[in-house]
DOVOTI-770169 format. One record per residue: residue in one letter; residue number from 1; x, y, z of N, C-alpha, C, O in turn. Coordinates in steps of 0.02 Angstrom, whole numbers. Example, Ala and Ser with C-alpha at 12.3 -4.5 7.8 and 13.67 -1.06 7.14 Angstrom:
2
PT rest  nr   n.xx   n.yy   n.zz  ca.xx  ca.yy  ca.zz   c.xx   c.yy   c.zz   o.xx   o.yy   o.zz
PT    A   1    660   -284    390    615   -225    390    660   -165    390    712   -166    423
PT    S   2    642   -112    354    684    -53    357    645      2    394    670     57    402
//
This chain:
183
PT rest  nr   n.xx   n.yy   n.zz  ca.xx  ca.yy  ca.zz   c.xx   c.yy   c.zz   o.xx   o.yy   o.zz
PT    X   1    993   -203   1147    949   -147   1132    887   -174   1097    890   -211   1047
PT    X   2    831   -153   1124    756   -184   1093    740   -127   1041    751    -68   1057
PT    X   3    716   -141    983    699    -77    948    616   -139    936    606   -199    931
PT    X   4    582    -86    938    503    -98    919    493   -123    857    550   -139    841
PT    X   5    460   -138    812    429   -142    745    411    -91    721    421    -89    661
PT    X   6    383    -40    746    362     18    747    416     60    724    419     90    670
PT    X   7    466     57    781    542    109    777    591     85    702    621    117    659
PT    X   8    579     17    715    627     -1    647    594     37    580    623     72    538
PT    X   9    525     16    584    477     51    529    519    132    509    548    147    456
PT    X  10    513    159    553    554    233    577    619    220    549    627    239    491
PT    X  11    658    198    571    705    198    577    730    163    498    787    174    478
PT    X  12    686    125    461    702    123    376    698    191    342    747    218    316
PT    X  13    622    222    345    595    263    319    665    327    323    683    363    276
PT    X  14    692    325    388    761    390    376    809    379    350    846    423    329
PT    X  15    825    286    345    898    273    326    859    286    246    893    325    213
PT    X  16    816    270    222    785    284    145    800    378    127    838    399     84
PT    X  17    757    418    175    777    475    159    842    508    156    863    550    115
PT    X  18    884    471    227    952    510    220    985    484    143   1008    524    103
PT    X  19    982    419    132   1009    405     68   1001    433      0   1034    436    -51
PT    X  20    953    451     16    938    495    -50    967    572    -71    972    596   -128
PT    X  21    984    600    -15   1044    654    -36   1089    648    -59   1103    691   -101
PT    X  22   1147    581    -42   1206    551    -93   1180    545   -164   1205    573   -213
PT    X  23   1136    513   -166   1096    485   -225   1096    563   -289   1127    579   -339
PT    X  24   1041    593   -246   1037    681   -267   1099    694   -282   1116    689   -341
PT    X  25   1136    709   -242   1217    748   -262   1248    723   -313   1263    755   -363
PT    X  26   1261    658   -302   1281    617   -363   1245    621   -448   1269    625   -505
PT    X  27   1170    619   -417   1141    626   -494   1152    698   -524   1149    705   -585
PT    X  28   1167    759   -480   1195    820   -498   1256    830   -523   1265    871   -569
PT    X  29   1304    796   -499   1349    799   -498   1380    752   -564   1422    773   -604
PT    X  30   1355    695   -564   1346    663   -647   1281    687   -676   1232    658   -655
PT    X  31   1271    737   -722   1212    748   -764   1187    723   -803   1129    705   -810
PT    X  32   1262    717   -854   1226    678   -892   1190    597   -885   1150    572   -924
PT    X  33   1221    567   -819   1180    491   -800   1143    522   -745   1121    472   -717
PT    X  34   1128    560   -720   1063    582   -664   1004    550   -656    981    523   -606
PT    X  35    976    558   -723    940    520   -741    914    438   -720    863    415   -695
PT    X  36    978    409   -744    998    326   -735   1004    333   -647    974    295   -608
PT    X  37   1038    375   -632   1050    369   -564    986    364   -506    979    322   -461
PT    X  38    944    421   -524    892    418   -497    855    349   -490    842    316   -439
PT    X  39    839    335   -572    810    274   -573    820    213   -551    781    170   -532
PT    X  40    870    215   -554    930    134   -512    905    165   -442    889    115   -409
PT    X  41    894    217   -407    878    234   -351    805    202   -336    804    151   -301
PT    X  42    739    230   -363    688    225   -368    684    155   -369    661    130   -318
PT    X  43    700    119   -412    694     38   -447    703     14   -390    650    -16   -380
PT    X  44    750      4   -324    782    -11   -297    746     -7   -242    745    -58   -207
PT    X  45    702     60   -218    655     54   -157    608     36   -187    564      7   -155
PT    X  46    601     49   -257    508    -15   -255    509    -68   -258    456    -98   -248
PT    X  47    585   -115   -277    601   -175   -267    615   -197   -197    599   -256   -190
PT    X  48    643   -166   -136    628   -164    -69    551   -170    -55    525   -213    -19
PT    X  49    525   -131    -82    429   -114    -54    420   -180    -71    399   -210    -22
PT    X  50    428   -228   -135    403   -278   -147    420   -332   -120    375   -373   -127
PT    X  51    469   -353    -89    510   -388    -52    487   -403     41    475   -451     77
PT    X  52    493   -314     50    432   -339     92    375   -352    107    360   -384    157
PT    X  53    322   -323     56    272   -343     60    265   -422     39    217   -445     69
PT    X  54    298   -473     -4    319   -539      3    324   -545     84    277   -569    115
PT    X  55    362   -530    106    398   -545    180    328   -549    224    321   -600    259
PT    X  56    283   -506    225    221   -482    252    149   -543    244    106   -563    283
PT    X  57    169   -559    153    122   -621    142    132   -687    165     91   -732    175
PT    X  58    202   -687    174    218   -750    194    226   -767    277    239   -823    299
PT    X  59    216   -709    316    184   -707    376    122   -726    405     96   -757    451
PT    X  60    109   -682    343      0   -696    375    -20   -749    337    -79   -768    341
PT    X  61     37   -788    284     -2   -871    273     -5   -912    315    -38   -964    312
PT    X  62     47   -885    383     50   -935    410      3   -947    497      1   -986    544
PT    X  63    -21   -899    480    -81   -860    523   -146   -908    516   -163   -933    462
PT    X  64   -180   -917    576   -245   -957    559   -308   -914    561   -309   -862    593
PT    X  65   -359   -935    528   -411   -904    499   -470   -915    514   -476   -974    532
PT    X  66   -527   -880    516   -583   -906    493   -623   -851    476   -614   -790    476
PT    X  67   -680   -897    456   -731   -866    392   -790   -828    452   -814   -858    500
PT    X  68   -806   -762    436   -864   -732    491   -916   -689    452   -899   -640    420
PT    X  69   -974   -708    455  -1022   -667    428  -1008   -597    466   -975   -590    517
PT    X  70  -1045   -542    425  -1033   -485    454  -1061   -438    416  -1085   -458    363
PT    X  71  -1065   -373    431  -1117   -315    363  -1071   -246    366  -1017   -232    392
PT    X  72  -1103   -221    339  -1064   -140    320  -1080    -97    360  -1124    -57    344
PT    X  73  -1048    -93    421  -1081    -20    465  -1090     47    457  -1123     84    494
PT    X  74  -1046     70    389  -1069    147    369   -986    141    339   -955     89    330
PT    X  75   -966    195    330   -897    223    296   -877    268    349   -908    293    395
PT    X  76   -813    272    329   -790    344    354   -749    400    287   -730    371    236
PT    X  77   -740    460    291   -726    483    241   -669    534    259   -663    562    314
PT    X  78   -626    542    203   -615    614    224   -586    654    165   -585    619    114
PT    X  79   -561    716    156   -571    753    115   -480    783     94   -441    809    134
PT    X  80   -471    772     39   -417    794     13   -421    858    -31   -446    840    -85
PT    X  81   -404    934    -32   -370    980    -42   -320    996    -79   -274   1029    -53
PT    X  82   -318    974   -154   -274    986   -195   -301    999   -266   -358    992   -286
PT    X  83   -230   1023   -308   -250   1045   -390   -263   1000   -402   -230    957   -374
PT    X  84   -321    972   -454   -342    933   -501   -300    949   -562   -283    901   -597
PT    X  85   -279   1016   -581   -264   1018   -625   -211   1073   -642   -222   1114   -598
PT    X  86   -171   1092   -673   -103   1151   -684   -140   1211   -688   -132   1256   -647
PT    X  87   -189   1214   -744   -217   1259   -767   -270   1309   -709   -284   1369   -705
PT    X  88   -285   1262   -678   -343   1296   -608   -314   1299   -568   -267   1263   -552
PT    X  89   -343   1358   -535   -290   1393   -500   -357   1376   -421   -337   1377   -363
PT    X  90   -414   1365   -434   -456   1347   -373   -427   1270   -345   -411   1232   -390
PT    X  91   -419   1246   -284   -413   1191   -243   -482   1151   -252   -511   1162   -199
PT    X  92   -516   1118   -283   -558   1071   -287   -550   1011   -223   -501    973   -228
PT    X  93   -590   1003   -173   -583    968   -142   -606    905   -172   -647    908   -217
PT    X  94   -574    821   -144   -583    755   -177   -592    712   -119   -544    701    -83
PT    X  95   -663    679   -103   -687    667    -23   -665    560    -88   -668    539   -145
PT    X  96   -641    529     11   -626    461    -26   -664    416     44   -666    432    103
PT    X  97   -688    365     15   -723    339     70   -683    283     91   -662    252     42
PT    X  98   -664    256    153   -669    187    178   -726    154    213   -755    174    264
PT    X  99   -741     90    173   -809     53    229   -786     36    285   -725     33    291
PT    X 100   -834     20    348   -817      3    399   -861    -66    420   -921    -75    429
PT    X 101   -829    -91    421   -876   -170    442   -878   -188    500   -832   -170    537
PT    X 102   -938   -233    530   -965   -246    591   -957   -310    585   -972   -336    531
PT    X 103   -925   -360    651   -945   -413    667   -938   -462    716   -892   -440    751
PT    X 104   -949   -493    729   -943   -529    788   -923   -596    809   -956   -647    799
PT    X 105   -853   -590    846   -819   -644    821   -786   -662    922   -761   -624    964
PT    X 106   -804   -740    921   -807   -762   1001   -819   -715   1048   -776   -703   1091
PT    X 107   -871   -687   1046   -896   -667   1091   -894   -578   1080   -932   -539   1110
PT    X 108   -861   -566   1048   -840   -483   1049   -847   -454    965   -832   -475    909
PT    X 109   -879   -393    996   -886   -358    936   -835   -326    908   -797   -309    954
PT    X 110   -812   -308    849   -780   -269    821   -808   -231    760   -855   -246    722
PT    X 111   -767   -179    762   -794   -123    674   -712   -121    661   -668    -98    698
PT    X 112   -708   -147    609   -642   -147    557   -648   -106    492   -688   -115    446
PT    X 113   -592    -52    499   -608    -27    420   -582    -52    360   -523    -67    364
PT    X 114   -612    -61    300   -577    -80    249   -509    -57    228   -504      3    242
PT    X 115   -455    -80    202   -395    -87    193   -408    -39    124   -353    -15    109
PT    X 116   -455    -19     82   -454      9     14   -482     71     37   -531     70     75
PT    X 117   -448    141     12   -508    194    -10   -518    192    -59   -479    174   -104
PT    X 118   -587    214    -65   -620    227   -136   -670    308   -147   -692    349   -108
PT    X 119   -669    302   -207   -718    379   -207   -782    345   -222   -791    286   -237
PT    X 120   -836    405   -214   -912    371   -200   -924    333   -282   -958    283   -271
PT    X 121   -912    338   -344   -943    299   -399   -909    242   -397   -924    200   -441
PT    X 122   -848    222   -339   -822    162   -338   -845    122   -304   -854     65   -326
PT    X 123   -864    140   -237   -913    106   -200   -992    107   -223  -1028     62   -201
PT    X 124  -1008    136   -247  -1085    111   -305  -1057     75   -325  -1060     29   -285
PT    X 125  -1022     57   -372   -983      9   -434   -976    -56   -378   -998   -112   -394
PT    X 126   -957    -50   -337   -945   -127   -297   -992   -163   -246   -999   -217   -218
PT    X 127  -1028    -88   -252  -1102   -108   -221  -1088   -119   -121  -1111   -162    -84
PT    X 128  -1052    -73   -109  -1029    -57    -43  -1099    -28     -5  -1097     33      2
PT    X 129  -1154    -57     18  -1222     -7     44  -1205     -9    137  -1149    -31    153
PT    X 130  -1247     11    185  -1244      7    235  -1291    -63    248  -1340    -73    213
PT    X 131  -1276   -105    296  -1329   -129    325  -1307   -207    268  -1351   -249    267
PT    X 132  -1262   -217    237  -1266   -278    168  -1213   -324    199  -1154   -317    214
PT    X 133  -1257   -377    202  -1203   -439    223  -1161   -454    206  -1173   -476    150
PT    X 134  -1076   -463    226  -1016   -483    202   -983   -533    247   -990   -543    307
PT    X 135   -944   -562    199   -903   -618    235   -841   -591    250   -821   -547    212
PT    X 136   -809   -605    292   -738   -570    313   -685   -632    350   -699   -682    382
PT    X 137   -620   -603    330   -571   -665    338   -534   -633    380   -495   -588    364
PT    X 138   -552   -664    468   -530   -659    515   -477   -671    548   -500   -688    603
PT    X 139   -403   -673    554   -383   -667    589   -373   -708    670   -367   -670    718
PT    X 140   -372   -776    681   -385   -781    747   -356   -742    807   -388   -721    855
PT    X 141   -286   -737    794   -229   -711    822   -259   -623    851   -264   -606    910
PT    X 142   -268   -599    816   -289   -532    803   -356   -499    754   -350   -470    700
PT    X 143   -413   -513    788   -464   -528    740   -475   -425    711   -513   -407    665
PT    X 144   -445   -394    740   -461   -311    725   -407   -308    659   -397   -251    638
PT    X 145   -374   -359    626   -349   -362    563   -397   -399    526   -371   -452    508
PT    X 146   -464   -395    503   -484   -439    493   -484   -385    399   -479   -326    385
PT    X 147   -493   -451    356   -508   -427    298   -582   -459    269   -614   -506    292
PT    X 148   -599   -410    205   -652   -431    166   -624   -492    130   -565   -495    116
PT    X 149   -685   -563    110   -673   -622    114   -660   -618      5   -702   -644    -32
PT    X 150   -602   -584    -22   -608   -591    -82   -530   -600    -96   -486   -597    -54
PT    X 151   -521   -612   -166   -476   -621   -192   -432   -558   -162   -391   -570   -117
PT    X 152   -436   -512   -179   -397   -449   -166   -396   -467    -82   -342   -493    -67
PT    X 153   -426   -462    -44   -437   -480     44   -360   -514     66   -316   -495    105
PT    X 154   -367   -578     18   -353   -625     44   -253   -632     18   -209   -660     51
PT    X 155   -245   -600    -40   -182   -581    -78   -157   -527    -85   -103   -513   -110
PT    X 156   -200   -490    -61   -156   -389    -57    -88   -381    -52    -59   -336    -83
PT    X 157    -48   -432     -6     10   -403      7     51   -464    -56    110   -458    -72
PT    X 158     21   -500    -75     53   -541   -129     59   -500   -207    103   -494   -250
PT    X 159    -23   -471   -199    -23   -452   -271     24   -368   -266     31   -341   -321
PT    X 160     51   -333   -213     85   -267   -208    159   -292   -218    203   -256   -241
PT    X 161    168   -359   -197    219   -395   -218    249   -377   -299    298   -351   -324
PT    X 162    188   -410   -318    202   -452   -386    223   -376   -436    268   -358   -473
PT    X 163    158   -350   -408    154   -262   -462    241   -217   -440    274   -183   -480
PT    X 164    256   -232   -374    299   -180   -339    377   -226   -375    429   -193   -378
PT    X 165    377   -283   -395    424   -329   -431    416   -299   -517    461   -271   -548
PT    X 166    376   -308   -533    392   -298   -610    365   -236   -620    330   -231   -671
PT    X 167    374   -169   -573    409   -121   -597    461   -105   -582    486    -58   -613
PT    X 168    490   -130   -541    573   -125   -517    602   -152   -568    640   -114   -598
PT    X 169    596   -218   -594    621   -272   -663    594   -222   -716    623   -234   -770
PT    X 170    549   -168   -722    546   -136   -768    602    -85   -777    621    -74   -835
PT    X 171    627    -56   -730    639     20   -718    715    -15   -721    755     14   -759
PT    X 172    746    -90   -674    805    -86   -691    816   -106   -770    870    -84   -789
PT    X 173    782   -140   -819    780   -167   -877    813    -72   -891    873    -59   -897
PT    X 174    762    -22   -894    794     33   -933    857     53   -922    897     73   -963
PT    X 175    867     40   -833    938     76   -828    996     40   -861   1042     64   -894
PT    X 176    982    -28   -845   1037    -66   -891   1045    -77   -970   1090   -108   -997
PT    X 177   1001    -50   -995    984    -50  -1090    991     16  -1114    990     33  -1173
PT    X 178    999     61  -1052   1026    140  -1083   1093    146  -1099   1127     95  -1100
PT    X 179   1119    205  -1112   1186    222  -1131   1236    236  -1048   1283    276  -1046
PT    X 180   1217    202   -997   1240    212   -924   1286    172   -925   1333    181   -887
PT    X 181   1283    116   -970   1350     72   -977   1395     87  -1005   1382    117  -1057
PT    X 182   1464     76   -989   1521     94  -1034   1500     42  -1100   1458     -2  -1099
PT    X 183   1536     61  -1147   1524     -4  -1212   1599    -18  -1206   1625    -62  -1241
//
């Protein structure tokens, strides 16, 4: 049986949801550790998230590269529809931009969007304009993965690692230092 990358993707994401009803019942069903339960739950898929995103870095190190001039072809945006706040009862819409970069790499053009949204005083702040020369870290294999040529570019799935690890090592540190243990 062939399952896709795609389908498995799928096919985590439900074995994650169905699990979480045992999880639920159980944390209902023990109240007073619900709590702990949850969390040993939670800890546990962000320590998965981090694991694979490791799994992910240590893929594309082994991926070959190169360096491509290239500029900012415009953004794309779009618009989120939610409370800002308990108290307001109006929907404040919150517009987030992704850049889109241009460049040209053996022979063929591509527009790649950035891997980050941001809202507009973030992109002022990083100085994101149209038309501004950037370096980008290409991909030979698949150059429409291409990233911006920076620290963050180049370690994203290392540094979601590192953060997605020591809050799991955070969250299990509580469950095991609470009163969830017998003494």
């Amino acid at each position: 049986m062939n399952i896709s990358p795609e389908e498995k993707k799928g096919l985590v994401k439900f074995g994650l949801t169905i699990g979480t009803i045992p999880v639920a019942i159980a944390a209902a069903i023990f109240f007073d550790n619900g709590g702990q339960i949850l969390t040993a739950w939670f800890a546990g898929i962000v320590g998965l998230a981090g694991i694979f995103a490791l799994r992910t870095y240590a893929k594309e190190r082994k991926w070959k590269y190169e360096l491509v001039e290239g500029e900012i072809a415009g953004a794309t945006h779009f618009t989120h529809y939610g409370r800002q706040d308990e108290s307001v009862d109006l929907n404040k819409p919150s517009v987030s931009f992704n850049a889109v970069f241009y460049f040209n790499f053996r022979g063929w053009d591509y527009l790649v969007e950035h891997t980050v949204s941001m809202n507009y005083p973030m992109m002022v702040l990083l100085r994101f304009k149209t038309g501004k020369k950037v370096t980008l870290w290409v991909p030979v294999h698949n150059p429409s993965l291409a990233r911006l040529n920076s620290p963050f570019g180049r370690y994203q799935h290392l540094s979601l690692a590192i953060v997605f690890g020591f809050v799991s090592s955070a969250l299990w540190y509580f469950v095991f230092t609470s009163d969830f243990l017998p003494a």
